[in-house]
C-alpha positions in Angstrom: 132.3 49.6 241.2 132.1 48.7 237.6 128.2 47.8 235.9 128.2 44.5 234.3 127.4 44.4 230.5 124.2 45.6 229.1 122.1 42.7 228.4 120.6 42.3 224.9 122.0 45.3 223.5 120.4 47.9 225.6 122.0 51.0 225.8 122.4 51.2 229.6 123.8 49.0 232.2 120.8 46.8 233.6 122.8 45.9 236.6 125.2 48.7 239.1 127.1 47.3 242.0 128.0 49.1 244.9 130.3 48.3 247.7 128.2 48.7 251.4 131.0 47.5 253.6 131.5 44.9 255.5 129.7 43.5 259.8 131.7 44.9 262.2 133.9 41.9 264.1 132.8 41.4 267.4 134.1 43.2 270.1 135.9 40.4 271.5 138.1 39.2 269.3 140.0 42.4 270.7 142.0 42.8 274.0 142.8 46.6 274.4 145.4 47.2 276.6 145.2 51.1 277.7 148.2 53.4 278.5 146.6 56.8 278.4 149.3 59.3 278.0 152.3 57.2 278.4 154.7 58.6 276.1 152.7 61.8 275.0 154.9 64.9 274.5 152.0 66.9 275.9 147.8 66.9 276.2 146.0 67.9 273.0 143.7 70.8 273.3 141.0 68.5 272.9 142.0 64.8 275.3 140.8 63.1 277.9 142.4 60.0 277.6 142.4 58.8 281.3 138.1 59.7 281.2 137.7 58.2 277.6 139.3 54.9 278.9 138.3 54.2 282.5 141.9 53.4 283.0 143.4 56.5 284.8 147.1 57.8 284.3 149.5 54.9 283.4 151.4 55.1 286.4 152.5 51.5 286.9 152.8 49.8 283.2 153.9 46.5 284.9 150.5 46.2 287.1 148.4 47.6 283.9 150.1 44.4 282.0 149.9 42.0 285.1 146.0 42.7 284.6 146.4 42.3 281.0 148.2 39.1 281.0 145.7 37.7 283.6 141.9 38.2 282.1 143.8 37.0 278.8 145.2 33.9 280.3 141.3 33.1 281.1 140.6 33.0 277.2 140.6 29.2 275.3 143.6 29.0 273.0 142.5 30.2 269.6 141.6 28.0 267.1 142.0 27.4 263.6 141.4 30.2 261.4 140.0 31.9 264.7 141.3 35.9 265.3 142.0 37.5 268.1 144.3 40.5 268.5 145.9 42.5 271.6 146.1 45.9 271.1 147.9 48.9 273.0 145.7 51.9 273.0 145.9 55.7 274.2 149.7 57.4 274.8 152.6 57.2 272.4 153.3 53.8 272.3 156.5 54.5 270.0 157.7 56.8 272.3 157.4 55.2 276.0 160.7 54.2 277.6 162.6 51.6 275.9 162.0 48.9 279.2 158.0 49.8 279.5 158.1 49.0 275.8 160.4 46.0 276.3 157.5 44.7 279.0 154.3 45.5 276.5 156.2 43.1 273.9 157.1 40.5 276.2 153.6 40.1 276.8 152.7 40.1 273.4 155.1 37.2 272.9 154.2 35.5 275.7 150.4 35.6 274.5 151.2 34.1 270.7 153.2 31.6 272.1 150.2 30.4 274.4 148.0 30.6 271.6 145.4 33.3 273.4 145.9 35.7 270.3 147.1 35.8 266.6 147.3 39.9 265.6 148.7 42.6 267.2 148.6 46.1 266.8 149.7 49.8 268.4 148.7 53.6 268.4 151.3 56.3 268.5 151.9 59.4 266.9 153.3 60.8 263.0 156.2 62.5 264.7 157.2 59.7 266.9 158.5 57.1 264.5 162.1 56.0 264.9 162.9 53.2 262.1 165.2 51.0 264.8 161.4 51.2 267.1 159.7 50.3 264.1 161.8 47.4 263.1 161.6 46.4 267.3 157.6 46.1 266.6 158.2 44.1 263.9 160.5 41.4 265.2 158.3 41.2 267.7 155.4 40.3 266.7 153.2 43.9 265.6 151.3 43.5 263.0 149.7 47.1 262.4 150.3 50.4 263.7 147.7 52.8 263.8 148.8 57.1 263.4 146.9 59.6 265.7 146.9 62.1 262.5 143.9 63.5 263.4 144.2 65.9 260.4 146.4 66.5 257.5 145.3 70.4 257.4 148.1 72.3 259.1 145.5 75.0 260.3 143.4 72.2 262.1 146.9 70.7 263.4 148.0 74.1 265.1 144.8 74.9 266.3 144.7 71.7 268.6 148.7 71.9 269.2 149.3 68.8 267.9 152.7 69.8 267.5 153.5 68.7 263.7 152.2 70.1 260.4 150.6 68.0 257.4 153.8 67.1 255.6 155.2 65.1 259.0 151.9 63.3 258.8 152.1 62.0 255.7 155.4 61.0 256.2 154.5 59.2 258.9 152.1 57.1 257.5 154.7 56.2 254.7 157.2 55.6 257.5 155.2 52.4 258.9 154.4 51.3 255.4 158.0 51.0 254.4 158.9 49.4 257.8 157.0 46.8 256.3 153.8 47.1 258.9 150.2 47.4 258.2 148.9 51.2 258.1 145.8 52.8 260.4 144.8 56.0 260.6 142.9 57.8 262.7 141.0 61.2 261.7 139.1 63.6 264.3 136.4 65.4 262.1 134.9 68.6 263.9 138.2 68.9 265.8 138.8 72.8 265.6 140.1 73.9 262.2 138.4 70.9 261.0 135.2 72.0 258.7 133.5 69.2 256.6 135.2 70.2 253.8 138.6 69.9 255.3 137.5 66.2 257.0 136.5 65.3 253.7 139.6 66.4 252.1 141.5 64.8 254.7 139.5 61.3 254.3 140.5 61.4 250.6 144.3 61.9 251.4 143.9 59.3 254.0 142.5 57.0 251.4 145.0 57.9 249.2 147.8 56.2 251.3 146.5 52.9 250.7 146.0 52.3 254.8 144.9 48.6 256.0 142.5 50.6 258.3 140.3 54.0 259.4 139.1 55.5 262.5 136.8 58.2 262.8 136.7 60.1 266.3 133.8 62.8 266.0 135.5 65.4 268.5 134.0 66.0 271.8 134.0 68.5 274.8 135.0 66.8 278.0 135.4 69.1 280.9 138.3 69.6 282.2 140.3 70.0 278.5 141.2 73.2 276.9 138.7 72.8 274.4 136.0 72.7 276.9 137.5 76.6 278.2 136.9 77.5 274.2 133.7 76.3 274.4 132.7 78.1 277.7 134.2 81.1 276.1 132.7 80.7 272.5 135.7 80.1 270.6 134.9 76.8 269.9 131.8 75.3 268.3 131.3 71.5 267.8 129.7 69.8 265.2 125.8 69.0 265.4 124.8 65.3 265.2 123.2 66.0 262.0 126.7 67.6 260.6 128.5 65.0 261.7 126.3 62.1 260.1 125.8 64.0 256.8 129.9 64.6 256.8 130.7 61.1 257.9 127.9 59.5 256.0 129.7 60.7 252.9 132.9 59.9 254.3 131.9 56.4 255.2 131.2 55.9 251.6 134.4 57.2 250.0 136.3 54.5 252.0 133.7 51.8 251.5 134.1 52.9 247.5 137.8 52.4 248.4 137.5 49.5 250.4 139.0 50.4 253.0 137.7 49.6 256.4 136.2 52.1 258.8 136.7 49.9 261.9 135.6 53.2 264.6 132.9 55.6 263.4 132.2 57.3 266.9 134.3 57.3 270.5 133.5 54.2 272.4 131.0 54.8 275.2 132.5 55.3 279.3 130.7 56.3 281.8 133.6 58.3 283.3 133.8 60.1 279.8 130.1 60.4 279.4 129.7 62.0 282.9 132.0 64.9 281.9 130.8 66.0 278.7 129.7 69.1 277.6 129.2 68.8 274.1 129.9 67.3 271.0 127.9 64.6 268.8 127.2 62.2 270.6 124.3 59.9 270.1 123.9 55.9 271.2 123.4 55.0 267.9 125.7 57.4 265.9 127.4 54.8 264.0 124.1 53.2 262.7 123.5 56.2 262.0 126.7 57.3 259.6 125.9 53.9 258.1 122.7 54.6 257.0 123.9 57.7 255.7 126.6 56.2 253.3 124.4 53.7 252.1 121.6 56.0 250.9 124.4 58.1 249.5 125.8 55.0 247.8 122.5 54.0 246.1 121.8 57.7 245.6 125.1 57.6 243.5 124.1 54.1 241.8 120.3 55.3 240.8 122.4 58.1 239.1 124.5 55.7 237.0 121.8 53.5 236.4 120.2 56.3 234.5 116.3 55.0 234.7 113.8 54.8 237.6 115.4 51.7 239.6 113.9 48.3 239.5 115.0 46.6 242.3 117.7 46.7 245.3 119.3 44.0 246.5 121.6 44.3 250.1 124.1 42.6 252.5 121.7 41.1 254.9 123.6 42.9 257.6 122.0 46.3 256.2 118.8 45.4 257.3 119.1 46.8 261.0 120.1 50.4 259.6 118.8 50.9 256.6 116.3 53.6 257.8 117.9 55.4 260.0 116.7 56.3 263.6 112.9 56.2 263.7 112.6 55.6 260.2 114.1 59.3 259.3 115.5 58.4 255.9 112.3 56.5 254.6 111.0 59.6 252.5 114.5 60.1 251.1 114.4 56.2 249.8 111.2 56.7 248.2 112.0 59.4 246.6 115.0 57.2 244.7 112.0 54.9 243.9 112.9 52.2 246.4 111.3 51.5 249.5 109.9 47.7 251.0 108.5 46.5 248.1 111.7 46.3 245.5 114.4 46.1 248.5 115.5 42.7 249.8 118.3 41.7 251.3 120.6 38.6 250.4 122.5 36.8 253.5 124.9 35.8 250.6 125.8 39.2 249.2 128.9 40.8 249.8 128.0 44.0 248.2 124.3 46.0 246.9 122.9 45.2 243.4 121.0 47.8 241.4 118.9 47.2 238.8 
């Protein structure tokens, strides 16, 4: 984040670089393996897990891995310096029984040994950490563990019955870092008790953790939830899409200032889901979208620094496709910073933007 040196003695930087983030890996290089539920003390005011995942209740964990285990064994080994990563998703994963758990891992062992992946990774809960569990996820072959926190506000946390406060969230995330795994967390802005200013307060403790990884869920209203009866009754009001850009947009930048990785910036899409919601931001390009929002925000910040009408922009290649938002929404905004087609290009070399 540091400008380089003023060039012949010129009382201003004549170059400001700005982190932008990095292209998302492709989807494949993960295998999600989804236990909605399994595990969880209760439903959140707010989930829909079995919906959100196509994969139904996780009645039969031996059949779910079965499954797993047999469109994996379809992959090519991995080869060198090549990633691939199985991940368990949805439920408690720290908290299932002891001989479902046993199963998950033997599979994970089973699929390093063969080769088919080289990372692994889990999603549980703060208040659901046992160290003698942790250590188990260690030995065998975990890699990352990723903490539903949701929120670190206690207000936001009661509201949704999450049934733990901020300080038991915290210490959760400092649990998994001392077991000596990797830290993700994953934050639900617009979940209720969650205003933009608490999100962005929570993204800043968040950061402030030092975690490997973030994931941004904007909340939703699926039928069927409590949350959707507050919104019938009017006791619950989602986000907008534009709230939720502008509020992740700046977000999106604080990490990418941090450099830490936003890996999720919206719920994936699922027909099953999709079909049942009421409302909520949700938009087929609302991650471009948040993207394009950090990045004018980001150069906004830099044309600051720099102190002068800007000269030229240079940009990740990968910027290109989102630069401009949907329809070209964010075009006048650009302008207006002095920088538009004619003094932007983009460098398939870069690995961050260059302001001068």
């Amino acid at each position: 984040m540091s400008p380089l040196l003023p060039h012949s003695g010129a009382a201003e930087p004549c170059r400001i670089r700005f982190k932008t983030g990095t292209r998302q890996h492709r989807a494949d290089r993960i295998i999600p393996v989804f236990l909605p539920f399994l595990g969880c003390p209760g439903h959140c005011v707010y989930c829909a897990q079995d919906r959100q995942t196509g994969a139904g209740d996780s009645e039969n964990i031996r059949l779910i891995l079965e499954n797993a285990y047999a469109a994996t064994s379809q992959l090519p080994a991995c080869r060198q310096g090549e990633g691939r990563e199985l991940a368990f998703y949805g439920g408690t994963f720290t908290a299932i029984p002891a001989s479902d758990r046993s199963c998950c891992l033997n599979l994970l062992r089973r699929l390093r040994e063969e080769k088919r992946i080289t990372h692994a990774r889990c999603s549980t809960r703060p208040d659901a950490l046992v160290s003698s569990v942790l250590n188990e996820l260690l030995l065998n072959g975990v890699d990352l563990v990723e903490l539903g926190i949701q929120s670190f506000n206690d207000e936001a946390l009661s509201l949704s019955r999450r049934g733990y406060l901020g300080k038991a969230a915290e210490e959760g995330c400092l649990k998994v870092q001392e077991a000596g795994l990797q830290l993700g967390i994953q934050l639900l802005p617009g979940m209720p008790g969650s205003t933009p200013e608490v999100f962005l307060a929570d993204v800043k403790k968040a950061l402030s953790l030092s975690p490997s990884c973030l994931r941004f869920y904007p909340c939703l209203v699926p039928d069927g939830t409590v949350l959707a009866r507050w919104y019938r009754e009017g006791r619950y009001r989602p986000w907008t899409t534009e709230q939720t850009v502008r509020t992740l947009g700046e977000a999106l930048r604080l990490a990418w200032q941090a450099e830490v990785s936003v890996i999720r910036l919206s719920v994936a899409p699922e027909p099953a889901f999709d079909s049942v919601l009421l409302a909520g931001p949700r938009h087929p390009a609302l991650g471009a979208l948040i993207q394009a929002e950090a990045l004018l925000l980001s150069a906004e910040e830099a044309v600051n620094r720099l102190g002068r009408p800007p000269l030229q922009l240079t940009l990740p290649r990968f910027c290109q496709g989102f630069l401009y938002g949907d329809g070209g929404s964010l075009k006048t905004r650009w302008h207006e910073l002095g920088l538009g087609p004619k003094n932007i290009i983009f460098d398939s070399s870069a690995l961050e933007a260059t302001l001068c």
